[in-house]
N, C-alpha and C positions, 0 to 999 in steps of 0.2 A: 380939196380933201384935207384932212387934219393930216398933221407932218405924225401923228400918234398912229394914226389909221396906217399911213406909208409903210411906218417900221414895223407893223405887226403883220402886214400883208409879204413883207423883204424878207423877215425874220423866218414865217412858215414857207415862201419861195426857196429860198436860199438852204433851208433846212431839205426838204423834199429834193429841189438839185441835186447837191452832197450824196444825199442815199441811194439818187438812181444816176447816179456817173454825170452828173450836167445836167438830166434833162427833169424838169418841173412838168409835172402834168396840173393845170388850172384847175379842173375839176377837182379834185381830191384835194387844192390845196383852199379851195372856195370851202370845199365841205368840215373842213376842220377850220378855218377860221368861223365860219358861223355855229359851229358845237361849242366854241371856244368864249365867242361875242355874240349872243344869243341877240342882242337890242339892234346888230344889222340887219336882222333878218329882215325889219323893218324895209329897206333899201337895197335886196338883190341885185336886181338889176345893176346898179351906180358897183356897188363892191364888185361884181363879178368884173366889169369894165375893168376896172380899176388892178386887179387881179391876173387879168389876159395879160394888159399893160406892162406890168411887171414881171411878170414870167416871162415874155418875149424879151427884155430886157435882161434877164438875169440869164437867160438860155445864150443869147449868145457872149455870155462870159466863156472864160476859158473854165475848167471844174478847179484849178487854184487859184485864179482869183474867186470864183466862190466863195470856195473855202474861207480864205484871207479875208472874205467881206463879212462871212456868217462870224467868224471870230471877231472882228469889231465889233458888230453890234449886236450880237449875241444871240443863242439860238430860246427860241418861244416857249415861256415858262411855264411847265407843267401844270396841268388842271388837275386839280383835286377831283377824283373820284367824289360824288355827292352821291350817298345813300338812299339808294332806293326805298322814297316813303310812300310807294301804291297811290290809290284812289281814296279819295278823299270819305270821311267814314258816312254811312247811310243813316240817314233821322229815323227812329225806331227801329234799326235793324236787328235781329237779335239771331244768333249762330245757330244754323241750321233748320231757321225756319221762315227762309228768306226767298220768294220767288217771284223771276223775273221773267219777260217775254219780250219778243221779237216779231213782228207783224208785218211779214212784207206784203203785199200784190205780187202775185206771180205775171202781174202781166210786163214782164220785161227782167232784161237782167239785174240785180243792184249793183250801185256803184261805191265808189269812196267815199261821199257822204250817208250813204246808208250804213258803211260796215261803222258807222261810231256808235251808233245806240244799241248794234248786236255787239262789238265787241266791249263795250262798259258795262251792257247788262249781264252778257258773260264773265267778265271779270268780278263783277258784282256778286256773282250766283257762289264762284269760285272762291272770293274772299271769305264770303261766311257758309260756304259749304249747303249753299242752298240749291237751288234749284232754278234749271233754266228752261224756257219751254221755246219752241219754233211755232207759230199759228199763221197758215196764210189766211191772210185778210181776202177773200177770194169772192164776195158775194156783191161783186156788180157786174151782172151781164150785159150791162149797156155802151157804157163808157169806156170803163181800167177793164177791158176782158183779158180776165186770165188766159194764158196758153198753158197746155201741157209742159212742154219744152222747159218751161221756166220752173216748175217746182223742184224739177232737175237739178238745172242750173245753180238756183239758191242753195239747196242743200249740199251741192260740189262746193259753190264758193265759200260756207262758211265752213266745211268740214277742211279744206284748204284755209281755212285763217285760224284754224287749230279749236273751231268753238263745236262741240261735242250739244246737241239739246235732250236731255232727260225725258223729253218729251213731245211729241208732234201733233198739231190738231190742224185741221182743214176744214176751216168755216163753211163750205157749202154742204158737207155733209151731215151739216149739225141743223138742219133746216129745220125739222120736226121740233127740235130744242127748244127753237129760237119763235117759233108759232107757240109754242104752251105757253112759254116767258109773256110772250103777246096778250094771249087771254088771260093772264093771271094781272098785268096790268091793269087792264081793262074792267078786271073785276073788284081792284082795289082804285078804280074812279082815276088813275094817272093817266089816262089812255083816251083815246075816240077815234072814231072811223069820223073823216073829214071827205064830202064829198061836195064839195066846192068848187067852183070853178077857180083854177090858181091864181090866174091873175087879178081877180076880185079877192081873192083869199089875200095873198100879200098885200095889195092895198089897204087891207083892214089891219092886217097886222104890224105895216109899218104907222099904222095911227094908235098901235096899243090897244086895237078892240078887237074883240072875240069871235070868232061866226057863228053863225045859228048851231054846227053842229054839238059846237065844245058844249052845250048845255043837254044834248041827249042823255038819257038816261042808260045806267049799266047794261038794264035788257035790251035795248036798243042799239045799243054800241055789238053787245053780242052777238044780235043778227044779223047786222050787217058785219060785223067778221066773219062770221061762218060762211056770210054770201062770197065774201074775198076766198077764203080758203076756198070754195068750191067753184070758185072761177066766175063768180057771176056780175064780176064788173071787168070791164077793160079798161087798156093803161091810161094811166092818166085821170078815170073817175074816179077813184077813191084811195085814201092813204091813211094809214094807223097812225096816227099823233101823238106824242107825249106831251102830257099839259105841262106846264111850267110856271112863266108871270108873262102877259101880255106888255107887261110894262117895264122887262128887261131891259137894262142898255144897250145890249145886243140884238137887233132885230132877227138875226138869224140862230140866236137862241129859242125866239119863241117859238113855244110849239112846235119841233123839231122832226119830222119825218122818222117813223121809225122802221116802216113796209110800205113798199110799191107794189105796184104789178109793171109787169115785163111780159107784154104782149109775143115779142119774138124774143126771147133768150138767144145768147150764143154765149156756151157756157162746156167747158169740155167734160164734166163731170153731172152736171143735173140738167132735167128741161123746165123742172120749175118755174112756174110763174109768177110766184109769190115770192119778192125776196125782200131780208130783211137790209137794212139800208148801215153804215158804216157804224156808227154811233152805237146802234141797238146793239149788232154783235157785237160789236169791239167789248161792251161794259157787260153785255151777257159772259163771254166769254174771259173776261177779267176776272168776273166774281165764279163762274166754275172751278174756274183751275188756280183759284186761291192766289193772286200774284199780288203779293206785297209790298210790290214798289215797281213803277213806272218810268222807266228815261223816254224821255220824248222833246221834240223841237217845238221851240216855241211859237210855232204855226200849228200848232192842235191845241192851243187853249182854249178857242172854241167849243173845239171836241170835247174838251173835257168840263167843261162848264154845261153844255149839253149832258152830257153821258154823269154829271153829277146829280142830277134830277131824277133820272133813271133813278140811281141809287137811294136817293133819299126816299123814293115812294114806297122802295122794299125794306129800308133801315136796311140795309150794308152801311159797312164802313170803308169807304174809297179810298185804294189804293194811294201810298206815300207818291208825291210826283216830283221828278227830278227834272226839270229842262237846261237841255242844252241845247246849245246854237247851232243852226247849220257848219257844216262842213263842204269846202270846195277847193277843187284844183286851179289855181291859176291857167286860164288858156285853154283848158279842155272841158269838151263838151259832157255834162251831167246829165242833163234834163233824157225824161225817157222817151217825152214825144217829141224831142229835138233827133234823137237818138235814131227815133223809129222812121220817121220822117226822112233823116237822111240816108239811112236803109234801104229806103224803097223810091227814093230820088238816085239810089246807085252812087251816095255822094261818100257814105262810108263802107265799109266792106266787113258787115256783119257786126255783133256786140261785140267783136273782140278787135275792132279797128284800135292800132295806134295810136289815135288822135282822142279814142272818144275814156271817160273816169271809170266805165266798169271794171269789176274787179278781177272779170275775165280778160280784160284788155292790159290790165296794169301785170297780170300774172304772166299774160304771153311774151311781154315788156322784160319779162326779167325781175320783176321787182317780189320781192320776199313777202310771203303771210307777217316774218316778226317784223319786217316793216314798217307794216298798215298797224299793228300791232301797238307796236313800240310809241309813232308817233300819236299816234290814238291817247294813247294812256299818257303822253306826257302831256299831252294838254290837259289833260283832267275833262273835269264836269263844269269847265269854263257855259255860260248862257249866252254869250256874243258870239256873233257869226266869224267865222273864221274859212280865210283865203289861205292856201297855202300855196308858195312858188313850189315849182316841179324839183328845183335845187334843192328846195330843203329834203323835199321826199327822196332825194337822190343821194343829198347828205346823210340819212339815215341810212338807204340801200345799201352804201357804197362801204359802210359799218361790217354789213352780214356776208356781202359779199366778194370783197377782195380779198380773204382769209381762202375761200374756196374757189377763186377762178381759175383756172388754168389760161397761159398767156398763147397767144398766136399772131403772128403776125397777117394781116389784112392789107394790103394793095388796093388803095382807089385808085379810079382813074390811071389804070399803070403804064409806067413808061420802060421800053424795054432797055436793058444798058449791056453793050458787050462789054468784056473782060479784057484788058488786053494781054493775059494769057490762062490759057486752059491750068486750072489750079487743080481741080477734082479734090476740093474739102469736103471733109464734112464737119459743119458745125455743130456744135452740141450745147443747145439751149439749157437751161433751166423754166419747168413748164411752171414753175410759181419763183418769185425771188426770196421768199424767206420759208415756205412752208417745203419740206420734205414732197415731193411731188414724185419728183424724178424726173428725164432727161427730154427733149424733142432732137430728133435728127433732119438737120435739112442738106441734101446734097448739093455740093454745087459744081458746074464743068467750067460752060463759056460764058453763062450770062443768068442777068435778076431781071425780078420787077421791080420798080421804087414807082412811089408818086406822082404823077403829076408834078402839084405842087414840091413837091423835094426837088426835083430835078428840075425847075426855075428857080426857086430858092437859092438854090447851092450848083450851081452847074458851074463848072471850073474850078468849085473851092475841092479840100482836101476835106473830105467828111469821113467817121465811122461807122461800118454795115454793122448793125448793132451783131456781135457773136464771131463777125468772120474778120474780117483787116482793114484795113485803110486803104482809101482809093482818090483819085482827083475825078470829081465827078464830073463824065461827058457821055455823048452818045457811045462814045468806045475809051471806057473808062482804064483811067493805069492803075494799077492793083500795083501798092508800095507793101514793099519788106515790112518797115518799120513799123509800129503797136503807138501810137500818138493816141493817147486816151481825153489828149485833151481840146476835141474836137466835138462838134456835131454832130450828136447819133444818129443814122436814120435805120428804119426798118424796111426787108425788103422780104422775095419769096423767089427761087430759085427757076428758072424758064422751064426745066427739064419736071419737076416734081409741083405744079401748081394747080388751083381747083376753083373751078367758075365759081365766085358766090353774089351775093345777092344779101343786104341789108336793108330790111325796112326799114323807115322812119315816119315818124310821125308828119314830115315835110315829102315825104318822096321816097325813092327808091335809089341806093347806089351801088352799082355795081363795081366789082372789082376781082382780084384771086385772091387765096389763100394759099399757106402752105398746105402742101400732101401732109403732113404728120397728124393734122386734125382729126384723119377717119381711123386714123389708131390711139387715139388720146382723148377723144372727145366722145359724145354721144347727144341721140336728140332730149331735149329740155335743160342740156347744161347751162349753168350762166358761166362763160368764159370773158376772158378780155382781150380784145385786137389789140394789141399795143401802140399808144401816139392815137389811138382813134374811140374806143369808148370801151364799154361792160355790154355785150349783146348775148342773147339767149338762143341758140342752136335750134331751130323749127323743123329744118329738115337736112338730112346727110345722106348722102350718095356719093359711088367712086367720081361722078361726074360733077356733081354741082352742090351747092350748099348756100341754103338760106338760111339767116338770121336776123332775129328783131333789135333792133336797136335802145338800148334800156336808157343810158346816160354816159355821162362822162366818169 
């Protein structure tokens, strides 16, 4: 590692030390060196090592030699504030006559790769004071079947990521629309009913020839629509076709399905059997509601190279398109039939599992709407796919939400330590260290909980009960007079006043206590921090137990 890399990583240690008595928390000093040196972000992993490293090293400094060392080599030069220059400007955009849309499948929850095209299009609507609309893409009963549940869902999550829609449509209720749109085709010759056998069909059409039906005539084409809308073929004999070029370079451009039949629907809102197929609504419903510009990934070129045929047989003018890259979390699962799959394998526990990128999972996680927000928009309208580590998303978090947690001490694994004499303190925390909060009370007689790990760590050394006095730590510890600050802090929780909790992670379950002052200080959905242990989010509080999800460091 560069001896450059060393001092910048000693320099933010050494500094965070100083401010908290000795003790460096990695997490939060990871998170400002990568705000700081954006081009590591490149090499998480290797920095973070490197980072632990050095903390565990500068921790067991005394807090003056610290000090003494942070004044040698000096404390980490201020970063300029860089002015907030927005999203990059829209090709023919013009104020107030700008409208953009958001097209999920309700059939699953979305996740963090999905909130980037709702939250740029909303930012987008919002820069020029235009217009954003919510359309669920909902019209395949076969496949992506929509649930109820899910329309729910989307509209909680994005009204939770602060994005407001002007406007709401629900593509299965527009069926009747989307059949007229059909026979208007049809009657300007862009269209045909193709009753082919499909796999003879594709084979002609990956040689760039035609079938017999593309040559029927409009009247022809008409009556056998009207057989389709009145149910008179089954799935699979016949589909409405948009003509295009047999000789595309795209095979799966040519000739593009624009209605099937759907023998047995499963569809929570219609039994139709007639449905229009992705392509047809998407650009029907584009050119309805006037949408001016498009964000999308660049896995619907496709799409849109289809759905640009559409347009040219009506003379529209297709929508401005903006592509951006996918978006994904390092290490967790996106995908939605990975997602459902493991649902119903019992392998995760429901969309809001820990482990899995929806944005119900990352909310219950602790992690902020200006978050997903924040990091969204700093990447801009980049077209390359993008990975993101959970550190950086953490790195942003940890921004929104250390200004507002309240601190608590959390006990894993606890070992229990007598006194060796009855003190009857009470100490008196500070429930935030810089913001105005106010006070935690924790009582204490004859004995704590500490760590596991503390109490192998340090057993026989002379450490700091963060709050209350100095002790030589043993199974029956001696509680010294003297105030030695310049020791090893640990945290503990009081035997007489503690509360079963329970920590989910993304890796497991940990159990441990808490102090009692949490069910007076705290509440469910706060994001608080256990101190020496992470930022986790209050799920549930009881005089008896208390669980919390585990967000990050």
């Amino acid at each position: 590692m560069p001896d450059s890399l060393e001092i910048i990583i000693k320099r933010y240690a050494l500094q965070n030390a100083v401010e908290y008595e000795g003790n460096a928390n990695p997490g939060s000093i990871l998170g400002k060196i990568l705000a700081a040196e954006p081009e590591l972000r490149k090499n998480v992993p290797e920095v973070q090592e490197n980072v632990n490293r050095i903390v565990a090293d500068i921790n067991s400094m005394t807090l003056d030699d610290q000090k003494k060392l942070l004044d040698e080599i000096g404390k980490p030069e201020k970063q300029e504030k860089k002015k907030q220059e927005g999203l990059p400007a829209l090709e023919k955009a013009e104020q107030g006559k700008v409208v953009l849309r958001f097209a999920p499948n309700p059939d699953g929850a979305i996740h963090f790769g999905n909130a980037r095209p709702a939250i740029l299009s909303h930012e987008y609507a919002k820069q020029y004071k235009g217009k954003f609309i919510l359309r669920f893409d909902d019209t395949d009963p076969k496949t992506k079947i929509p649930e109820k549940i899910f329309y729910d869902w989307i509209r909680e999550d994005l009204k939770w990521l602060g994005i407001v829609a002007q406007k709401e449509i629900i593509a299965s209720k527009r069926l009747d629309i989307y059949k007229e749109y059909a026979k208007r085709t049809i009657l300007k010759g862009a269209a045909y009913i193709c009753i082919c056998n499909s796999d003879d069909w594709k084979k002609k059409r990956n040689k760039g020839e035609g079938c017999k039906c593309r040559s029927l005539s409009i009247e022809e084409n008409l009556k056998k629509w009207d057989k389709m809308v009145k149910g008179g073929y089954k799935e699979g004999k016949a589909v409405l076709r948009i003509k295009t070029s047999m000789q595309h370079n795209n095979p799966a451009v040519r000739d593009w399905p624009g209605f099937r039949i759907v023998d047995k629907p499963k569809h929570p809102y219609s039994k139709s059997k007639l449905w229009p197929l992705y392509n047809f609504a998407s650009a029907i419903d584009d050119y309805e509601m006037k949408v001016t510009h498009i964000i999308r990934g660049q896995e619907h070129s496709t799409n849109e190279a289809k759905q640009r045929f559409l347009y040219k047989a009506f003379n529209w003018e297709y929508p401005v398109v903006k592509i951006v890259g996918r978006l994904s979390l390092k290490g967790v699962v996106m995908s939605k039939s990975k997602t459902r799959e493991g649902i119903k394998k019992k392998e995760f526990d429901g969309w809001e599992d820990p482990r899995l990128g929806t944005i119900r999972a990352l909310r219950r996680r602790g992690y902020r709407p200006e978050t997903i927000r924040k990091i969204i928009v700093d990447m801009g309208t980049s077209s390359s796919d993008s990975s993101i580590a959970l550190e950086n998303l953490a790195g942003y978090n940890r921004k929104f939400v250390d200004p507002i947690a309240k601190r608590f001490f959390f006990v894993s694994d606890p070992v229990k330590i007598k006194l060796s004499r009855k003190i009857n303190h009470v100490a008196k925390l500070k429930l935030h260290p810089e913001k105005n909060m106010g006070f935690r009370q924790l009582k204490v007689r004859t004995a704590i909980w500490i760590t596991k790990d503390d109490f192998q760590k340090f057993k026989k050394k002379e450490v700091r009960l963060m709050g209350l006095s100095n002790v030589i730590l043993n199974s029956t510890s001696e509680v010294l007079d003297q105030e030695n600050k310049h020791v090893q802090k640990i945290h503990w929780v009081p035997v007489e006043e503690s509360i079963k909790t329970v920590v989910i992670t993304p890796n497991g379950q940990i159990k441990g206590l808490i102090e009692k002052s949490v069910m007076k200080n705290a509440k469910i959905d706060d994001i608080v921090q256990f101190e020496r242990f992470g930022f986790c989010r209050i799920e549930k509080l009881s005089k008896t137990s208390v669980v919390a999800i585990f967000a990050h460091k």
